[in-house]
N, C-alpha and C positions, 0 to 999 in steps of 0.2 A: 508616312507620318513620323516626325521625330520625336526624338524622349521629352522636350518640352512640351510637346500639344499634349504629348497623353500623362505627363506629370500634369500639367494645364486641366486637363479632361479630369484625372485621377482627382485632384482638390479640388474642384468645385461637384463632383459628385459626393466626395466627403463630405462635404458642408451643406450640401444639402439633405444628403442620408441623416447628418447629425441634427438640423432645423427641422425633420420631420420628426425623430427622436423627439428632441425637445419641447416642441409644439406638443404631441401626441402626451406627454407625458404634462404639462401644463393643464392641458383638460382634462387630467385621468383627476389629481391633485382637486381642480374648481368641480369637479362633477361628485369628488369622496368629503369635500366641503359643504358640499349643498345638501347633500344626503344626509350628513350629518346636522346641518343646520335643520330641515328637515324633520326629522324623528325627534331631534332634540323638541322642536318646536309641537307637533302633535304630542309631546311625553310617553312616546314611546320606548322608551331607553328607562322607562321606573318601573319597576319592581312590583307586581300587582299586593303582595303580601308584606312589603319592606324591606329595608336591608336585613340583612343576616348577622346576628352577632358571631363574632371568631368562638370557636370550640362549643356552637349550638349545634344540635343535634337535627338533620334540617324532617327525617321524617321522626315521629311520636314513639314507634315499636320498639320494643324490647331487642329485638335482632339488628337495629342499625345503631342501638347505644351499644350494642353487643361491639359492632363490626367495628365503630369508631373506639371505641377501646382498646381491641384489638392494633388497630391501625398507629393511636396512641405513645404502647405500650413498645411496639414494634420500632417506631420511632426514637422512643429515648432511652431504647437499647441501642442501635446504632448510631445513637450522638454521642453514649460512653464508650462505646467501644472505638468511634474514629472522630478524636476532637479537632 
């Protein structure tokens, strides 16, 4: 066999190796579209309780206003200390 047939052999199994890539990757894309179209369309994707406002407290207890405080406070010490 000479270096041409198997250079010859070598690219067309590249381009094929990369066509099945491709492909395979075409229908990953239309099948994460549809899914999405999907849940979109049953309304799946809402929130049974609503959105969330920023720096709401998401349960009522005194221990997780506690912890988001904490969490907070924690914060806008290491935003003074590294600007």
């Amino acid at each position: 066999m000479t270096i041409f047939k198997m250079l010859e052999q070598s690219g067309v199994l590249a381009l094929l190796g990369m066509g099945f890539v491709f492909s395979f990757l075409i229908i990953l894309i239309m099948v994460v579209s549809l899914t999405g179209a999907v849940i979109r369309a049953l309304a799946l994707d809402r929130d049974a309780q609503g959105p969330v406002k920023p720096g709401a407290v998401l349960a009522g207890s005194a221990k997780s206003a506690a912890l988001a405080a904490a969490i907070t406070a924690a914060i806008t010490e290491y935003r003074k200390e590294n600007p």
